[in-house]
N, C-alpha and C positions, 0 to 999 in steps of 0.2 A: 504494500500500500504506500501511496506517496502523500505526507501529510503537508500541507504549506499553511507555517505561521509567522505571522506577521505583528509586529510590538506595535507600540503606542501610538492611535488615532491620534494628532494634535491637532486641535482646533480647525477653521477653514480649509486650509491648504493641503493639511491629511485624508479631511473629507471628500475633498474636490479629486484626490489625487485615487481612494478607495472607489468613487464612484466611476471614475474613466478606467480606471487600472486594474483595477481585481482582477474581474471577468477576463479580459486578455489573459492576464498574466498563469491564471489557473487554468486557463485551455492550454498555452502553451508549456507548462510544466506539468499537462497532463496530472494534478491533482485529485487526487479521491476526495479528501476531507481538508477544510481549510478554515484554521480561527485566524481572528482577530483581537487585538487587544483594545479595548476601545477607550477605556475610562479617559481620555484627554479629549476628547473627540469633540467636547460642549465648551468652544471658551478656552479649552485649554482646564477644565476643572469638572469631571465628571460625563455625566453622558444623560440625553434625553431621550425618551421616547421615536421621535420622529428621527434623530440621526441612528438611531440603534437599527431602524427598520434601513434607510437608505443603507448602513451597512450590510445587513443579511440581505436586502434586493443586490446588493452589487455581487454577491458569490460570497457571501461569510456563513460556514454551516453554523457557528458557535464564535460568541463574543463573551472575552474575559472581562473580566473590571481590575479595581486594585484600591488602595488608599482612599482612592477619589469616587468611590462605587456612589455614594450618595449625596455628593455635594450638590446635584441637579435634583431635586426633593420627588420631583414625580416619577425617580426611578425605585422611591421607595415599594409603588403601587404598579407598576409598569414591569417589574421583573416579576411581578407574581402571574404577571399574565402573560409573558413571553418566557418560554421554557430555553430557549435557546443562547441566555443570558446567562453566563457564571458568575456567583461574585466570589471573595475567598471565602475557603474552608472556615479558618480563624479569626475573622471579622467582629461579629458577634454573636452571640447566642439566640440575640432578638431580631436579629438582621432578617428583614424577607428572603426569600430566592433561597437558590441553592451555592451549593458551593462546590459540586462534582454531578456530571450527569452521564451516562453511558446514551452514544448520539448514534444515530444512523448513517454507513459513508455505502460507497459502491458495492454490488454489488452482496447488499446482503452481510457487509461488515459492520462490528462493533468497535467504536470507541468510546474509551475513557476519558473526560475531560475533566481535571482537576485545578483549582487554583488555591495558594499559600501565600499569606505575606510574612516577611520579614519583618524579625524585632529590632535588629540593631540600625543604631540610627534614626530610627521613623519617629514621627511626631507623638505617635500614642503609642500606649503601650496593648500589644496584640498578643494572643492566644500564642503558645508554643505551637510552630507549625509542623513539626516534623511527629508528633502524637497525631494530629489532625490530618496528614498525610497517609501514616500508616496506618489508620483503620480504612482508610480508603483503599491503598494497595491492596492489603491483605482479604480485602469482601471482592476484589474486580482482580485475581490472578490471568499473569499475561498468557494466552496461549487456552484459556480457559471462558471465561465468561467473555471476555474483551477477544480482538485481534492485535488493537494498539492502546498504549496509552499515554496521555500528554499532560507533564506537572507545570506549570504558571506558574517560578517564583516571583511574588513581587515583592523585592527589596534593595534596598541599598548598597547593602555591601557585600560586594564579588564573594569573599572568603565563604560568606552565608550562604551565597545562592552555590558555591561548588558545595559543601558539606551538604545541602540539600539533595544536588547532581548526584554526589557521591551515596548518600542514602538510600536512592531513589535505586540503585544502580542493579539491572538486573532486573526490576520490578514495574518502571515503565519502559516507552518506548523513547521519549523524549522527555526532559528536564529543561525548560527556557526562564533565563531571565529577563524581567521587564523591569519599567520605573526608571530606569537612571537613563534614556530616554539615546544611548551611546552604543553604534554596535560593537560587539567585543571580539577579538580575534581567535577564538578559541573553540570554534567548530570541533569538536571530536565525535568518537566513541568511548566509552567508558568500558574499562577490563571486562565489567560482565553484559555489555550490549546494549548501555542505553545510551543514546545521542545528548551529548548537551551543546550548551552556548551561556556565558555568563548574561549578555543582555542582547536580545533581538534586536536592539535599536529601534527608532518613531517610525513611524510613516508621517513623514512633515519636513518643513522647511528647515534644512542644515545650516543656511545662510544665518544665523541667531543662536542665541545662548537654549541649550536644549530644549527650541519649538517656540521661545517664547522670542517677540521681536527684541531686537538686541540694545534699544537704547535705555533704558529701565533697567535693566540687569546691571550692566554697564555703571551707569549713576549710583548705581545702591554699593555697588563693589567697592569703587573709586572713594566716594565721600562715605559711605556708610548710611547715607539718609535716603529715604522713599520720596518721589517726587509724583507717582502715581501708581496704577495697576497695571501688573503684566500684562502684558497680553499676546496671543498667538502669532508669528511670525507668517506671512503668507502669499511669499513667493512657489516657485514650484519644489514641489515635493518630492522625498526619494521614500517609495515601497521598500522597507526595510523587513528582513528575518531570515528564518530558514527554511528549508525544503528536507523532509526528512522522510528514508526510503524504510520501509520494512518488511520483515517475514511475517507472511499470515499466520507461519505455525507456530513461530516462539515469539511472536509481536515483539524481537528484539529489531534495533536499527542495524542496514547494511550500508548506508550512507547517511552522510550529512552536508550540505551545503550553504553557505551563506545564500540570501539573497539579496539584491538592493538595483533597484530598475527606479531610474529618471532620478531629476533631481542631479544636485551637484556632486553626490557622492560617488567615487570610483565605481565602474558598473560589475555584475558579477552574474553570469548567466549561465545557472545549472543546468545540467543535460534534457533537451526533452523527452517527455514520452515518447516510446515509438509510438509513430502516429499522429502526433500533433504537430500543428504547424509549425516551423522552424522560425 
Protein backbone atom coordinates (compact mmCIF):
# COMPACT_ATOMS: atom_id res chain seq x y z
CA UNK A 1 0.00 0.00 0.00
CA UNK A 2 1.21 3.57 -0.72
CA UNK A 3 0.22 5.82 2.03
CA UNK A 4 0.89 9.85 1.31
CA UNK A 5 1.05 12.39 4.34
CA UNK A 6 1.34 15.58 4.26
CA UNK A 7 2.08 18.18 7.62
CA UNK A 8 0.67 21.31 8.47
CA UNK A 9 -2.23 23.10 6.56
CA UNK A 10 -1.09 26.81 7.01
CA UNK A 11 -3.58 29.28 6.63
CA UNK A 12 -4.59 30.71 2.88
CA UNK A 13 -1.74 29.71 0.98
CA UNK A 14 -1.68 25.87 2.25
CA UNK A 15 -5.27 25.86 1.45
CA UNK A 16 -5.07 27.26 -1.94
CA UNK A 17 -2.13 25.14 -2.51
CA UNK A 18 -4.23 21.54 -0.92
CA UNK A 19 -7.05 22.42 -3.16
CA UNK A 20 -5.05 22.64 -6.72
CA UNK A 21 -2.41 20.08 -5.55
CA UNK A 22 -3.62 17.04 -3.64
CA UNK A 23 -5.61 15.59 -6.21
CA UNK A 24 -2.75 15.63 -8.84
CA UNK A 25 -0.30 14.90 -6.70
CA UNK A 26 -2.13 11.50 -5.35
CA UNK A 27 -2.80 10.26 -8.87
CA UNK A 28 0.57 10.72 -9.78
CA UNK A 29 2.04 8.98 -6.69
CA UNK A 30 -0.41 6.54 -7.21
CA UNK A 31 -1.71 6.79 -3.53
CA UNK A 32 -4.03 4.21 -1.62
CA UNK A 33 -4.71 6.26 1.50
CA UNK A 34 -3.68 9.96 2.12
CA UNK A 35 -3.83 12.23 5.47
CA UNK A 36 -3.49 15.60 6.01
CA UNK A 37 -2.54 17.49 8.81
CA UNK A 38 -4.74 20.39 9.19
CA UNK A 39 -4.87 22.08 12.52
CA UNK A 40 -3.12 25.50 10.99
CA UNK A 41 -5.31 25.59 8.11
CA UNK A 42 -7.91 28.53 9.81
CA UNK A 43 -5.77 31.61 10.22
CA UNK A 44 -2.88 29.84 10.96
CA UNK A 45 -4.70 28.71 14.56
CA UNK A 46 -6.95 25.68 14.37
CA UNK A 47 -9.28 24.47 11.73
CA UNK A 48 -13.03 25.14 10.61
CA UNK A 49 -15.72 23.23 9.47
CA UNK A 50 -15.87 24.54 5.91
CA UNK A 51 -11.87 24.35 5.37
CA UNK A 52 -11.85 20.79 6.81
CA UNK A 53 -14.43 19.76 4.17
CA UNK A 54 -12.41 21.74 1.04
CA UNK A 55 -9.60 19.50 2.57
CA UNK A 56 -11.27 15.83 2.29
CA UNK A 57 -13.05 17.39 -1.24
CA UNK A 58 -9.48 17.94 -2.58
CA UNK A 59 -8.32 13.82 -1.86
CA UNK A 60 -7.73 13.92 2.04
CA UNK A 61 -9.16 10.38 3.26
CA UNK A 62 -8.37 11.54 7.13
CA UNK A 63 -7.29 14.86 8.70
CA UNK A 64 -5.12 15.06 11.87
CA UNK A 65 -5.24 18.03 14.35
CA UNK A 66 -2.73 18.84 17.17
CA UNK A 67 -2.37 21.64 19.89
CA UNK A 68 -4.49 23.83 17.98
CA UNK A 69 -7.53 21.10 17.47
CA UNK A 70 -9.94 23.68 19.11
CA UNK A 71 -8.85 27.09 18.86
CA UNK A 72 -11.66 27.44 15.98
CA UNK A 73 -14.68 26.79 18.60
CA UNK A 74 -17.05 25.07 16.07
CA UNK A 75 -14.69 22.37 15.65
CA UNK A 76 -15.68 21.45 19.19
CA UNK A 77 -19.32 20.33 17.55
CA UNK A 78 -18.13 19.62 13.94
CA UNK A 79 -15.63 16.63 14.75
CA UNK A 80 -18.59 14.91 16.25
CA UNK A 81 -20.18 14.81 13.11
CA UNK A 82 -17.22 14.36 10.75
CA UNK A 83 -15.67 10.93 11.40
CA UNK A 84 -12.82 11.52 9.31
CA UNK A 85 -11.32 14.10 11.71
CA UNK A 86 -8.42 12.86 14.26
CA UNK A 87 -7.74 14.87 17.16
CA UNK A 88 -4.95 13.54 19.75
CA UNK A 89 -5.17 10.50 21.70
CA UNK A 90 -3.97 12.67 24.89
CA UNK A 91 -5.67 15.94 24.58
CA UNK A 92 -8.30 15.41 26.99
CA UNK A 93 -10.60 13.38 28.44
CA UNK A 94 -13.59 15.75 27.65
CA UNK A 95 -12.36 16.43 24.28
CA UNK A 96 -15.17 15.51 21.46
CA UNK A 97 -13.92 13.34 18.49
CA UNK A 98 -11.66 10.68 18.60
CA UNK A 99 -8.34 10.30 18.72
CA UNK A 100 -7.44 6.89 16.42
CA UNK A 101 -9.82 5.44 13.82
CA UNK A 102 -9.30 2.34 11.66
CA UNK A 103 -10.22 4.01 7.87
CA UNK A 104 -11.04 2.49 4.63
CA UNK A 105 -8.14 2.60 1.75
CA UNK A 106 -8.05 0.48 -1.62
CA UNK A 107 -9.02 -2.18 -2.35
CA UNK A 108 -10.68 -3.56 0.74
CA UNK A 109 -7.71 -2.26 3.14
CA UNK A 110 -7.55 -1.37 6.62
CA UNK A 111 -5.98 1.55 8.29
CA UNK A 112 -4.95 2.66 11.52
CA UNK A 113 -4.92 6.36 12.14
CA UNK A 114 -3.58 7.43 15.28
CA UNK A 115 -2.41 10.81 16.64
CA UNK A 116 -0.18 11.92 20.10
CA UNK A 117 1.04 15.09 21.23
CA UNK A 118 4.06 15.81 22.81
CA UNK A 119 4.95 17.17 26.43
CA UNK A 120 8.18 18.61 26.23
CA UNK A 121 8.19 22.14 25.59
CA UNK A 122 4.31 22.66 24.76
CA UNK A 123 2.30 25.32 26.31
CA UNK A 124 0.17 22.98 28.46
CA UNK A 125 0.73 20.31 30.15
CA UNK A 126 -0.69 16.93 28.03
CA UNK A 127 -1.50 13.34 28.99
CA UNK A 128 1.74 10.86 28.65
CA UNK A 129 1.60 9.82 25.16
CA UNK A 130 3.32 6.90 24.71
CA UNK A 131 0.53 4.81 27.41
CA UNK A 132 -2.02 6.49 25.16
CA UNK A 133 -0.32 5.12 22.17
CA UNK A 134 0.08 1.66 23.24
CA UNK A 135 -3.25 0.69 24.14
CA UNK A 136 -3.88 1.75 20.61
CA UNK A 137 -1.12 -0.48 19.08
CA UNK A 138 -1.63 -3.34 21.19
CA UNK A 139 -6.13 -3.42 20.28
CA UNK A 140 -5.05 -2.63 16.04
CA UNK A 141 -1.88 -5.54 15.70
CA UNK A 142 -0.18 -4.98 12.24
CA UNK A 143 -0.76 -7.79 9.95
CA UNK A 144 -3.91 -8.59 11.80
CA UNK A 145 -6.98 -6.34 12.39
CA UNK A 146 -5.11 -3.40 10.24
CA UNK A 147 -2.83 -3.73 6.95
CA UNK A 148 -1.14 -0.28 7.97
CA UNK A 149 -0.77 1.86 10.52
CA UNK A 150 0.01 5.72 10.93
CA UNK A 151 1.22 7.57 14.53
CA UNK A 152 0.96 11.66 14.25
CA UNK A 153 3.51 12.96 16.72
CA UNK A 154 2.63 16.39 17.56
CA UNK A 155 5.59 17.97 19.35
CA UNK A 156 8.36 19.90 19.63
CA UNK A 157 11.01 18.38 20.32
CA UNK A 158 12.83 15.86 17.65
CA UNK A 159 14.45 13.69 20.79
CA UNK A 160 10.47 13.13 21.73
CA UNK A 161 9.18 12.55 18.50
CA UNK A 162 12.38 9.74 17.78
CA UNK A 163 11.61 7.92 21.20
CA UNK A 164 8.07 7.99 20.12
CA UNK A 165 9.53 6.49 16.22
CA UNK A 166 11.42 4.26 18.35
CA UNK A 167 8.55 2.92 20.59
CA UNK A 168 6.30 2.62 17.87
CA UNK A 169 8.93 0.56 16.06
CA UNK A 170 7.68 -2.70 14.76
CA UNK A 171 4.06 -1.99 15.64
CA UNK A 172 3.20 0.75 13.12
CA UNK A 173 3.62 1.21 9.63
CA UNK A 174 4.60 4.90 9.97
CA UNK A 175 5.75 7.31 12.95
CA UNK A 176 5.50 11.20 11.47
CA UNK A 177 6.34 14.29 13.12
CA UNK A 178 4.29 17.49 12.97
CA UNK A 179 4.17 21.05 14.68
CA UNK A 180 7.48 22.47 14.30
CA UNK A 181 6.19 23.21 10.82
CA UNK A 182 10.36 22.30 9.34
CA UNK A 183 10.86 19.38 7.17
CA UNK A 184 13.50 17.03 8.68
CA UNK A 185 16.06 15.16 6.82
CA UNK A 186 15.76 11.91 8.36
CA UNK A 187 13.44 9.68 6.09
CA UNK A 188 14.31 6.02 7.27
CA UNK A 189 13.32 2.60 8.38
CA UNK A 190 13.48 1.70 11.65
CA UNK A 191 15.58 -1.81 12.75
CA UNK A 192 12.03 -3.41 13.14
CA UNK A 193 10.19 -1.93 9.93
CA UNK A 194 8.50 1.04 10.80
CA UNK A 195 9.11 4.34 8.53
CA UNK A 196 9.72 7.47 10.22
CA UNK A 197 10.47 11.32 9.65
CA UNK A 198 11.08 13.66 12.67
CA UNK A 199 8.62 16.59 11.01
CA UNK A 200 6.66 16.24 7.74
CA UNK A 201 7.09 19.82 7.31
CA UNK A 202 3.68 22.64 6.39
CA UNK A 203 2.02 22.72 3.25
CA UNK A 204 2.46 26.74 3.16
CA UNK A 205 4.59 29.50 2.40
CA UNK A 206 8.43 28.86 3.10
CA UNK A 207 9.03 32.58 2.09
CA UNK A 208 8.22 33.43 6.28
CA UNK A 209 9.17 32.48 9.68
CA UNK A 210 7.28 28.95 9.94
CA UNK A 211 4.00 29.82 7.73
CA UNK A 212 3.51 32.82 9.50
CA UNK A 213 4.26 36.31 7.38
CA UNK A 214 7.73 37.35 8.22
CA UNK A 215 7.48 40.98 9.51
CA UNK A 216 5.85 40.31 13.05
CA UNK A 217 8.01 37.46 13.95
CA UNK A 218 10.99 39.41 12.92
CA UNK A 219 9.93 42.71 15.34
CA UNK A 220 9.20 40.58 18.30
CA UNK A 221 12.78 38.75 17.98
CA UNK A 222 14.71 41.89 17.22
CA UNK A 223 13.10 44.32 20.04
CA UNK A 224 11.27 41.74 22.07
CA UNK A 225 7.86 43.61 21.81
CA UNK A 226 4.46 42.69 19.87
CA UNK A 227 3.45 45.25 17.40
CA UNK A 228 0.45 43.12 16.28
CA UNK A 229 -0.96 39.56 15.28
CA UNK A 230 0.75 36.86 13.29
CA UNK A 231 -0.55 36.09 10.65
CA UNK A 232 -0.24 33.50 7.62
CA UNK A 233 2.24 34.09 5.08
CA UNK A 234 0.63 33.71 1.42
CA UNK A 235 2.60 33.59 -1.27
CA UNK A 236 2.98 30.14 -3.10
CA UNK A 237 3.14 27.12 -1.20
CA UNK A 238 5.21 23.96 -1.12
CA UNK A 239 3.04 20.37 -0.44
CA UNK A 240 5.20 19.18 2.04
CA UNK A 241 5.71 15.14 3.70
CA UNK A 242 6.15 11.66 2.88
CA UNK A 243 5.16 8.83 0.71
CA UNK A 244 5.29 5.70 2.49
CA UNK A 245 5.25 2.18 0.80
CA UNK A 246 4.13 -1.08 2.56
CA UNK A 247 3.49 -4.94 2.88
CA UNK A 248 0.00 -5.99 3.11
CA UNK A 249 1.15 -8.89 5.15
CA UNK A 250 3.37 -7.47 7.87
CA UNK A 251 1.93 -3.62 7.25
CA UNK A 252 5.72 -3.11 7.85
CA UNK A 253 7.26 -0.20 5.58
CA UNK A 254 9.47 -1.14 2.35
CA UNK A 255 10.15 2.48 1.54
CA UNK A 256 10.02 5.93 2.57
CA UNK A 257 10.32 9.13 0.72
CA UNK A 258 10.26 12.68 1.24
CA UNK A 259 7.88 14.76 -0.47
CA UNK A 260 7.76 18.44 -1.36
CA UNK A 261 6.04 19.79 -4.91
CA UNK A 262 5.87 23.76 -5.79
CA UNK A 263 6.79 26.36 -3.67
CA UNK A 264 10.23 27.58 -3.03
CA UNK A 265 11.50 24.48 -1.49
CA UNK A 266 14.15 22.11 -3.39
CA UNK A 267 11.67 19.70 -5.21
CA UNK A 268 11.66 15.95 -4.51
CA UNK A 269 9.78 13.51 -6.75
CA UNK A 270 9.16 9.82 -5.49
CA UNK A 271 8.70 7.15 -7.98
CA UNK A 272 5.21 6.79 -9.57
CA UNK A 273 2.91 4.02 -9.53
CA UNK A 274 3.18 1.94 -12.39
CA UNK A 275 0.41 3.21 -14.15
CA UNK A 276 0.05 6.62 -13.24
CA UNK A 277 0.88 9.55 -15.13
CA UNK A 278 4.46 10.46 -15.08
Amino acid sequence: MRILYLGDVMGRAGRRAIAEGLGPLRDRLGADFTIVNGENASGGMGLTGSHARLILEAGADCITLGDHAFDQKEMLSFIETEPRIIRPLNYSKAAPGRGARVFDATRGRKVLVAQVLGQVFMKRPFDDPFSAIETVLKAHPLGGLVQASVVDIHAEATSEKMAVGHFCDGRASLVVGTHTHVPTADAMILSRGTAYQSDAGMCGDYDSVIGMDKAEPLRRFITGMSSERFTPAEGEATLAGVLVTTDDRSGRAIAIQAVRDGGRLSQTHPPTQPGADA
